[in-house]
N, C-alpha and C positions, 0 to 999 in steps of 0.2 A: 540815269539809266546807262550811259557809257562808262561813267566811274564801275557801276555796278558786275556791267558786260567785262571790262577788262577784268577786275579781280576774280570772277568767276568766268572764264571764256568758255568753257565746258561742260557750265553748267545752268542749265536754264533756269530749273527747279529753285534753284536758292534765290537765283536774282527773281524769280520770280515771289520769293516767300519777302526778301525787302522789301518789295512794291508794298506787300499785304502788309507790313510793319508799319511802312510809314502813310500809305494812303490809303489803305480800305476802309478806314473810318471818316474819310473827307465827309463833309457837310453839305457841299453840293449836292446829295442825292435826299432833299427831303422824304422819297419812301423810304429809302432803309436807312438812314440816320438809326441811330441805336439799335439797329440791327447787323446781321449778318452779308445783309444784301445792298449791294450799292453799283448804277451800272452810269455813275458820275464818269466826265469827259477825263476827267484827270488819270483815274485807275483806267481806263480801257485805253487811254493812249499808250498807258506806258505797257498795259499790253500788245498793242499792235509794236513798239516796238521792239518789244521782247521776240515777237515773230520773224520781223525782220533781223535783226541781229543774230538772234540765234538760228535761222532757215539759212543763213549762209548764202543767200541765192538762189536756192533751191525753190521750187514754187511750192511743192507737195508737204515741204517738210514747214515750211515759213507757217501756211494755213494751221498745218495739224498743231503748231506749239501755240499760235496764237491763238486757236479755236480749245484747248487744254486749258489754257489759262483760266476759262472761266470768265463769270458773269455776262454782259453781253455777248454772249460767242456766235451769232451768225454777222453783228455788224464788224467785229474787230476783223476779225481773217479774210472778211472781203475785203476791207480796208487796208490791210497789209497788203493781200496779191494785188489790189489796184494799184500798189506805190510799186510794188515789186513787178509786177505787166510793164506801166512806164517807164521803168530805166531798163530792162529786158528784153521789150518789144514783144511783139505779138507772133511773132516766128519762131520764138524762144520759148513759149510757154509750150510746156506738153500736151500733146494730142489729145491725153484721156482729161483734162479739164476744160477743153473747148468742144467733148462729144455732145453732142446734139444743140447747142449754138444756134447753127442753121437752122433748127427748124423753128425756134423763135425770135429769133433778130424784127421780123417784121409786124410779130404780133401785138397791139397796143396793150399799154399796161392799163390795168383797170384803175377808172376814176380821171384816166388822160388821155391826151391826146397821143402821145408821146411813145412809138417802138423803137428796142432797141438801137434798131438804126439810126432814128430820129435823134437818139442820144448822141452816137458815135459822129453824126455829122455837127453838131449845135455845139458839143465841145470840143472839135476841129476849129469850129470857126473862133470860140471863144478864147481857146491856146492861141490861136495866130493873133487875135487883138492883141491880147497880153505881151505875146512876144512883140510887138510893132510898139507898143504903148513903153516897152522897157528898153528902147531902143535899135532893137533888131528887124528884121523884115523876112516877109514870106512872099515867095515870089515864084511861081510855077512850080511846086513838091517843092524850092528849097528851101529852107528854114535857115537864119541867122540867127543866134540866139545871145547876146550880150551877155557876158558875164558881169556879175554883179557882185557886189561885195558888201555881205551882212552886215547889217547897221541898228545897232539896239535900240530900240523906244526912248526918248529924251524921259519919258515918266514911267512908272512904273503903275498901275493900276491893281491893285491886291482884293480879292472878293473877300467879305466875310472877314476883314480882322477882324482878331480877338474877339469873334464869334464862336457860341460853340452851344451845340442842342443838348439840353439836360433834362428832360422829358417828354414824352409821347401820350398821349391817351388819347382812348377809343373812344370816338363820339356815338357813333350809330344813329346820325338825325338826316329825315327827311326835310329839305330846306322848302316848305312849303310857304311861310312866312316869316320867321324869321325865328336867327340862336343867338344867342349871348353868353361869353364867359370871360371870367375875371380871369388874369393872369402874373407873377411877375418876370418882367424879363425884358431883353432887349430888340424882341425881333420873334415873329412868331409863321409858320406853314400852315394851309389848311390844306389836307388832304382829301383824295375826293374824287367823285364819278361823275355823270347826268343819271340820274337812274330810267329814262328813256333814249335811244339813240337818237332820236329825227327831233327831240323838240329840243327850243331853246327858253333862256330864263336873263331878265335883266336885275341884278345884284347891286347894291349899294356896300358900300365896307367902311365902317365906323370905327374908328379906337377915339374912347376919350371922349366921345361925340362930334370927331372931328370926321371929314368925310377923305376915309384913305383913297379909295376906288371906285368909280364907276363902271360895269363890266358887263357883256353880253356872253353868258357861257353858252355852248353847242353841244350837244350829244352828239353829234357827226363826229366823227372818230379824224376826220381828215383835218378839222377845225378846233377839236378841244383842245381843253386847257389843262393841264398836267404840272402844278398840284393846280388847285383851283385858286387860291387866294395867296398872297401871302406878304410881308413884310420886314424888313432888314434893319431900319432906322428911324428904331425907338430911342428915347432915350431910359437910363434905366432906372427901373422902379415897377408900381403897378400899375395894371390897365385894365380898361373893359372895352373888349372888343363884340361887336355890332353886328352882323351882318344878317341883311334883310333883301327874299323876292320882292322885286316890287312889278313886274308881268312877264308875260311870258308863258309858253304852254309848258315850258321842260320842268322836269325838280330834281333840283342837284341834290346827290347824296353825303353829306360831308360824312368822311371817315376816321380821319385822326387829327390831333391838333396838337403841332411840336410846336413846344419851348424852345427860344433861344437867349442865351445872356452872355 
């Protein structure tokens, strides 16, 4: 992204059509694998950085390129103004993106306990850990903050070598008791919903007859599971994979089932 930013410093649009070159096809997003749509960690980081880098500083301009970018665009641009608030401060950000603030700081978010405020104090305390734990201290407002000096991972961890998804198809089955389908390949996604929100379902996942998983899926949207099954380390050739309700009031809807080899 900085290679990128320096030879285009002008131009967002292009650094941003590299990103689409080399990563809008990542793998990491088994719903849009072979499609157009992918809202993987990979391509929307390197739009929040494109926000950053190309906003200059700027708060208004940082949101609108990184919210442009596309695909996730309401978490990227928060994402960026949060990075871009903290090295800024909160006296620096413009009036017109902190109007009306006030009148919900204190209102609880739904599903929690948790108002804004409750946030702004919980990550006060949890920065000043960090900063004490990396050897600095907080001590009446003052912050000491140790500088530190980046140090790369002894290992490297890579997702998904020489993986790569070479088919998608459309199931349309209600997992009432159970589906089966052969496949070949190295690693397979099941895609998928609860097709009631409040109930749940206990699943078994078979390849080979061997038992992959055992899983409680939720239709609770705060709880599910996004894809619903899925598997990376087959070895390669053919398989028959398994999966069967065994109770449960929910019924998961399986929707697509990628190939990977």
């Amino acid at each position: 992204m900085l290679d990128w930013w320096r030879q285009y410093p002008d131009d967002w649009r292009e650094c941003w059509f590299q990103v689409q070159k080399k990563y809008a096809a990542d793998i990491g997003c088994p719903g849009g694998v072979l499609d157009s749509y992918n809202i993987d960690a990979v391509v929307n980081g390197a739009y929040i950085a494109i926000g950053l880098l190309y906003g200059g500083g700027d708060f208004g301009k940082t949101v609108d390129i990184s919210t442009r970018c596309g695909f996730d665009s309401d978490c990227n641009p928060s994402n960026a103004a949060g990075v871009l608030g903290a090295m800024i401060g909160l006296s620096n950000i413009p009036a017109k993106w902190l109007d009306g603030l006030d009148k919900v700081e204190n209102l609880k978010f739904s599903y929690s306990d948790y108002s804004l405020t409750d946030v702004y104090r919980v990550n006060m305390r949890l920065a000043g850990e960090l900063v004490v734990a990396g050897g600095g201290s907080v001590d009446n407002g003052l912050w000491k903050i140790e500088v530190q000096q980046p140090k790369a991972p002894e290992t490297l961890e890579v997702a998904f070598e020489d993986l790569q998804p070479v088919s998608k198809v459309d199931i349309g089955h209600k997992l009432e008791k159970s589906w089966t389908i052969e496949f070949e390949g190295r690693g397979f996604v099941v895609n998928g919903r609860m097709v009631n929100d409040e109930g749940a379902a206990r699943c078994q996942v078979r390849v080979d007859g061997k038992v992959i998983e055992t899983v409680t899926l939720e239709g609770d949207y705060r709880r599910r599971r996004t894809p619903l099954f899925w598997f990376y380390d087959l070895e390669p050739g053919k398989h028959t994979l398994e999966i069967t309700r065994q109770r449960g009031s929910g019924v998961p809807g399986l929707n697509e089932f990628v190939i990977y080899r």
